[in-house]
TIPARO-111872 format. One line per field, with one value per atom (N, C-alpha, C): residue in one letter; atom name; x negated, y negated, z negated. Coordinates in Angstrom, 1 decimal. Each point is the difference from the previous one (the first is absolute). Layout:
N
resn: A ... .
name: CA ... .
X: X ... .
Y: Y ... .
Z: Z ... .
//
This chain:
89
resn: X X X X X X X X X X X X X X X X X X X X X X X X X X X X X X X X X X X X X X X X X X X X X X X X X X X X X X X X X X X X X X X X X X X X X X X X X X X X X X X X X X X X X X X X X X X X X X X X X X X X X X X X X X X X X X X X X X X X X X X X X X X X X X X X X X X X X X X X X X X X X X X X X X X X X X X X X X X X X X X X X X X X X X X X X X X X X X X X X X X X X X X X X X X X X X X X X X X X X X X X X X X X X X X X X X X X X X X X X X X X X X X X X X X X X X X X X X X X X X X X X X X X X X X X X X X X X X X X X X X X X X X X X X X .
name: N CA C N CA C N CA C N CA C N CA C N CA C N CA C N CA C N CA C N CA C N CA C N CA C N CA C N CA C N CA C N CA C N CA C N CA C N CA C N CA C N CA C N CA C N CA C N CA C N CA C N CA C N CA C N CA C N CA C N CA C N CA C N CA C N CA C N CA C N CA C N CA C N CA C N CA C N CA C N CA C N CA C N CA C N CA C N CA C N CA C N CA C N CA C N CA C N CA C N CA C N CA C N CA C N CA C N CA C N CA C N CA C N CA C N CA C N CA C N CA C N CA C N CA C N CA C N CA C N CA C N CA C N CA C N CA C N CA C N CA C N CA C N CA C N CA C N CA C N CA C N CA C N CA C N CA C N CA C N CA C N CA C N CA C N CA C N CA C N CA C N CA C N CA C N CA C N CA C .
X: -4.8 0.3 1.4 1.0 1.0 0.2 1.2 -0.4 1.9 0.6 1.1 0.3 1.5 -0.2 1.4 0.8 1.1 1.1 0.0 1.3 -0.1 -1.3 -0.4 -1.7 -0.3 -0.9 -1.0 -1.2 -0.5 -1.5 -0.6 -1.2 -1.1 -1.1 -1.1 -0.7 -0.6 -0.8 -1.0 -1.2 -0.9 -0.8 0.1 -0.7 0.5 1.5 0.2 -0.2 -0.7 -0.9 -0.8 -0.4 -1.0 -1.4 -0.8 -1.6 0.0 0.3 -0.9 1.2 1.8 0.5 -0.5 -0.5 -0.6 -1.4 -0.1 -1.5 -0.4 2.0 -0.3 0.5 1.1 0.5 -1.3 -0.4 -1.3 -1.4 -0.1 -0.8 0.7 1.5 1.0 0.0 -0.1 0.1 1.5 0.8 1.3 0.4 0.4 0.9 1.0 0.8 1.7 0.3 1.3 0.0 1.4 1.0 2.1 -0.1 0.6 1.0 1.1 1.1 1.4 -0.4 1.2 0.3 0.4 0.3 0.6 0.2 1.5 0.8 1.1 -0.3 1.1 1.2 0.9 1.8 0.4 -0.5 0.3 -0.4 -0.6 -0.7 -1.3 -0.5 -1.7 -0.8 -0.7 -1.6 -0.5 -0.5 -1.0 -1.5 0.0 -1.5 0.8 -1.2 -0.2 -0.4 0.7 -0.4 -0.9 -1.0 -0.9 -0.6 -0.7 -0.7 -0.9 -1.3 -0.9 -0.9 -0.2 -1.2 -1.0 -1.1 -1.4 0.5 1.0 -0.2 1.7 -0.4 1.0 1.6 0.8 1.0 1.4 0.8 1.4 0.9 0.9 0.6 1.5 0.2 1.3 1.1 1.4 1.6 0.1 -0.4 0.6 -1.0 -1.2 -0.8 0.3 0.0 0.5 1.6 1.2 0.6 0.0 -0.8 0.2 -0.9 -1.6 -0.4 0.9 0.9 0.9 1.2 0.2 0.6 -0.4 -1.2 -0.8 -0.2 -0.2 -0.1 1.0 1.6 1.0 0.1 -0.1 0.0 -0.5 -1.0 -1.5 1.0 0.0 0.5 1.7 1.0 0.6 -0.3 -1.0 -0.4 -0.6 -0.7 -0.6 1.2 -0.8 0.9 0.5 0.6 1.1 -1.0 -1.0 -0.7 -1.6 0.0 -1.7 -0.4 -1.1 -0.9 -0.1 0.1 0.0 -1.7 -0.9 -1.3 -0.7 -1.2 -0.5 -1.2 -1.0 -1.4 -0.8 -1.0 -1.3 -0.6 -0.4 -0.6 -1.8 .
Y: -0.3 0.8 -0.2 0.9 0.1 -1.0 -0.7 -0.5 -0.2 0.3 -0.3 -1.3 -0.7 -0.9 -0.9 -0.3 -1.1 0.7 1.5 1.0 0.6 -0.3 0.2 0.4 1.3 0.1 -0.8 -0.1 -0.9 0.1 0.0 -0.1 -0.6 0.1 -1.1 -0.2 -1.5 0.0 -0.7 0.8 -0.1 -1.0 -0.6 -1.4 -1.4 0.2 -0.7 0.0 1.3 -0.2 -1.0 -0.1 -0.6 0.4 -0.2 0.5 0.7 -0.3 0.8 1.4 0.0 1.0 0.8 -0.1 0.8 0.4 -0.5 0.8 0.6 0.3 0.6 1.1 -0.1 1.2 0.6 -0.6 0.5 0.9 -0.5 0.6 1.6 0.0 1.1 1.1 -0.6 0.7 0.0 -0.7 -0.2 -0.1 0.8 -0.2 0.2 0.3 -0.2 0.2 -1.4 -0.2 -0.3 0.4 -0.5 -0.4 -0.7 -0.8 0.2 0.1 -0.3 -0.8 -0.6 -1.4 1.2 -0.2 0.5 -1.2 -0.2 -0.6 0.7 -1.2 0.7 -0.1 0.7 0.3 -1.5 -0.9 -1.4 -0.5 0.0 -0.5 -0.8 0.5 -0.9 0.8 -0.5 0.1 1.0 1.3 0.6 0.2 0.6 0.6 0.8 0.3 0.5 1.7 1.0 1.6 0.1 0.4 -0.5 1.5 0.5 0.5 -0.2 0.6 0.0 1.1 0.1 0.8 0.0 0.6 -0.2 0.3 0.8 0.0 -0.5 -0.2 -1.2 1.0 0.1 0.9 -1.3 0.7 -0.3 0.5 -0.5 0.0 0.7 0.9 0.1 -0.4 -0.2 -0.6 1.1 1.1 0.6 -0.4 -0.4 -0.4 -1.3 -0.9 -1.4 -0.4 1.2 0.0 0.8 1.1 0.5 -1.1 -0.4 -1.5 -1.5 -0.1 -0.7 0.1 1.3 0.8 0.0 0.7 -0.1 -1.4 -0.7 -1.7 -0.7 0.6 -0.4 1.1 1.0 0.7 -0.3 -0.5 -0.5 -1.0 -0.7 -1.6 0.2 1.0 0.0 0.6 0.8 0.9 -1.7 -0.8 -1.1 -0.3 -0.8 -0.3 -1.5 -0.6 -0.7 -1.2 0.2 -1.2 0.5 0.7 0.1 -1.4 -0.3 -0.9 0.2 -1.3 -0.1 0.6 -0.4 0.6 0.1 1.1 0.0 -0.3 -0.7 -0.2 1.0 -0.3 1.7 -0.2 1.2 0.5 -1.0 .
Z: 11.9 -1.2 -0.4 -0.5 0.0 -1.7 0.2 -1.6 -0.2 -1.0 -0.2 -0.7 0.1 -0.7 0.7 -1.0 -0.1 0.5 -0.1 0.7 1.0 1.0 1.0 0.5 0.6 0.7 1.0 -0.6 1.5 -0.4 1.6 -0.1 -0.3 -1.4 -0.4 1.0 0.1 1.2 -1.1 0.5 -1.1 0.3 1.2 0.7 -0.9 -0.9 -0.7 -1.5 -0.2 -1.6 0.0 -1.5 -0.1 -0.1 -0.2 0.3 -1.0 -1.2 -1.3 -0.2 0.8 0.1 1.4 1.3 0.6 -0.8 -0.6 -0.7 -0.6 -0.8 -1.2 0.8 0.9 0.6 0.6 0.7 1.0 -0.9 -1.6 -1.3 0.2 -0.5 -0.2 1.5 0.8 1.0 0.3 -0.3 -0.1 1.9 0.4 1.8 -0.3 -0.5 -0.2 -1.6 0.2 -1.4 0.3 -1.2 0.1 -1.9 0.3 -1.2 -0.5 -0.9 0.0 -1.2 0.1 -1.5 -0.8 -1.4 -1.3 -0.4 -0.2 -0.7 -1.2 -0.7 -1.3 0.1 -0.4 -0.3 0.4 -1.0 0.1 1.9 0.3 1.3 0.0 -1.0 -0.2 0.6 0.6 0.4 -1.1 0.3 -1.2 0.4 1.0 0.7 1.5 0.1 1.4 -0.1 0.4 0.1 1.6 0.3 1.1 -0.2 1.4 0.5 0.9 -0.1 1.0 0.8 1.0 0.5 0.6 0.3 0.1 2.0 0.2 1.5 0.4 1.3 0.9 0.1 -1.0 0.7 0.5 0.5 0.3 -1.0 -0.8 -0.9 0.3 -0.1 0.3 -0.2 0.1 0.0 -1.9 0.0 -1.1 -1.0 0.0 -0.9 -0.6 1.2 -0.5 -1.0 0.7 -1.1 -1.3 -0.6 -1.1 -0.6 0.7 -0.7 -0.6 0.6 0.1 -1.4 0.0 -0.7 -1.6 -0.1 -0.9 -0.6 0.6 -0.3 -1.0 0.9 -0.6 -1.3 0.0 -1.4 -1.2 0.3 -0.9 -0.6 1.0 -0.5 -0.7 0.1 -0.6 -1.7 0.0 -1.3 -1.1 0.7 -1.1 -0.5 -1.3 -1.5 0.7 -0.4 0.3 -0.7 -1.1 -0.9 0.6 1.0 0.3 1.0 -0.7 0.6 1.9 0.4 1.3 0.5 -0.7 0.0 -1.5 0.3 -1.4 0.5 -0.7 -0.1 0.0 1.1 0.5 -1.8 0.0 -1.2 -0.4 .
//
């Protein structure tokens, strides 16, 4: 599974999940899944913009950068005083 992460592309190998994350993937039907960080203006940690799909594709060079892209947009648009995370409802 394609997963992004620390500036660079690279492959999830899902033999290093853990059991109760193959199982939740494996519930979802989840075969390909990418990541990018969102970071704020400042350079903090915010969340993660992620995708997934039910069937096995190959990701292409122009997907992974407008993902990438997007990531960094997000993370320039947050407030300068937004919470690093908020509490699930």
């Amino acid at each position: 599974m394609p997963v992004r992460g620390r500036g660079r592309s690279e492959l999830h190998d899902r033999r290093a999940e853990t059991v109760s994350e193959q199982q939740r993937a494996r519930l979802l039907e989840i075969r390909t899944f990418i990541s990018y960080p969102v970071f704020t203006a400042e350079g903090r940690f915010f969340g993660t913009l992620c995708g997934a799909s039910k069937e096995q594709i190959e990701i292409q060079q122009e997907i992974l950068e407008l993902m990438r892209e997007c990531a960094r947009l997000i993370g320039q648009r947050l407030r300068r005083d937004a919470p690093a995370s908020t509490p699930a409802p």
